[in-house]
C-alpha positions as CSV (number, residue, x, y, z in Angstrom):
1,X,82.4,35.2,-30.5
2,X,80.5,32.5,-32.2
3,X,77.1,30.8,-31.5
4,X,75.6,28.2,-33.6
5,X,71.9,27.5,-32.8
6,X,71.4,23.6,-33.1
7,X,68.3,21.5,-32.9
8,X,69.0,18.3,-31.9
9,X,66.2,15.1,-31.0
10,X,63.3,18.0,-30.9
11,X,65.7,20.5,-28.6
12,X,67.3,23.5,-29.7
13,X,70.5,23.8,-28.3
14,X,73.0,27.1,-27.9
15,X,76.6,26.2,-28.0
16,X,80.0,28.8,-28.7
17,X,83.2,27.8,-29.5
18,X,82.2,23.7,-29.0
19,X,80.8,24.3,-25.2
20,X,77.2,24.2,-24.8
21,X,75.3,27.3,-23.3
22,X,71.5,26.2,-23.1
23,X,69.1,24.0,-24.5
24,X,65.7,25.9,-25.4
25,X,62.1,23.3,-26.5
26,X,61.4,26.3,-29.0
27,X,63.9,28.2,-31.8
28,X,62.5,31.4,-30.7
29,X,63.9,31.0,-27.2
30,X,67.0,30.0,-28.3
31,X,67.8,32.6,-31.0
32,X,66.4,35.4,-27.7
33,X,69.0,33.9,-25.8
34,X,72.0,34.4,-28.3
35,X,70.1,38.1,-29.0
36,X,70.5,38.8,-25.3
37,X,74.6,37.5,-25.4
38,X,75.3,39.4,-28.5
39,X,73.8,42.5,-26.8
40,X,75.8,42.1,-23.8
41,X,79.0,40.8,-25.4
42,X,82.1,43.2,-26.4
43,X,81.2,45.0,-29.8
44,X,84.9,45.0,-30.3
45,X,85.0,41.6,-31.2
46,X,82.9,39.6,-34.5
47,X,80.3,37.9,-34.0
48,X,78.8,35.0,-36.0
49,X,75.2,32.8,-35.7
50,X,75.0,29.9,-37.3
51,X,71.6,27.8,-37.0
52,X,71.5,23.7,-38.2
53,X,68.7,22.0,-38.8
54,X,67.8,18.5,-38.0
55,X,67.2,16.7,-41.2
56,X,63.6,15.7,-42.0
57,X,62.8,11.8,-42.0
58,X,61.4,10.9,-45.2
């Protein structure tokens, strides 16, 4: 499984495998959330987290 944390116009959001999952205000609730799938997911299979940052306006 893969999750890629994504923050997007101020929201963070949680997507795998190009659906998205969630949309969190704060990083910290959206890396719990992919903490609580990864838990619960099959621990037969890989996992990978990827986070993006939006890029800062200069």
């Amino acid at each position: 499984m893969r999750y890629e944390v994504v923050e997007e116009t101020g929201e963070w959001i949680v997507r795998s495998e190009g659906s998205e999952l969630a949309r969190f205000s704060d990083q910290d609730a959206a890396l719990q959330d992919v903490a609580t799938r990864l838990r619960d997911a099959d621990g037969s299979t890989p996992a990978s987290l990827s986070v993006r940052y939006q890029p800062k306006a200069s």
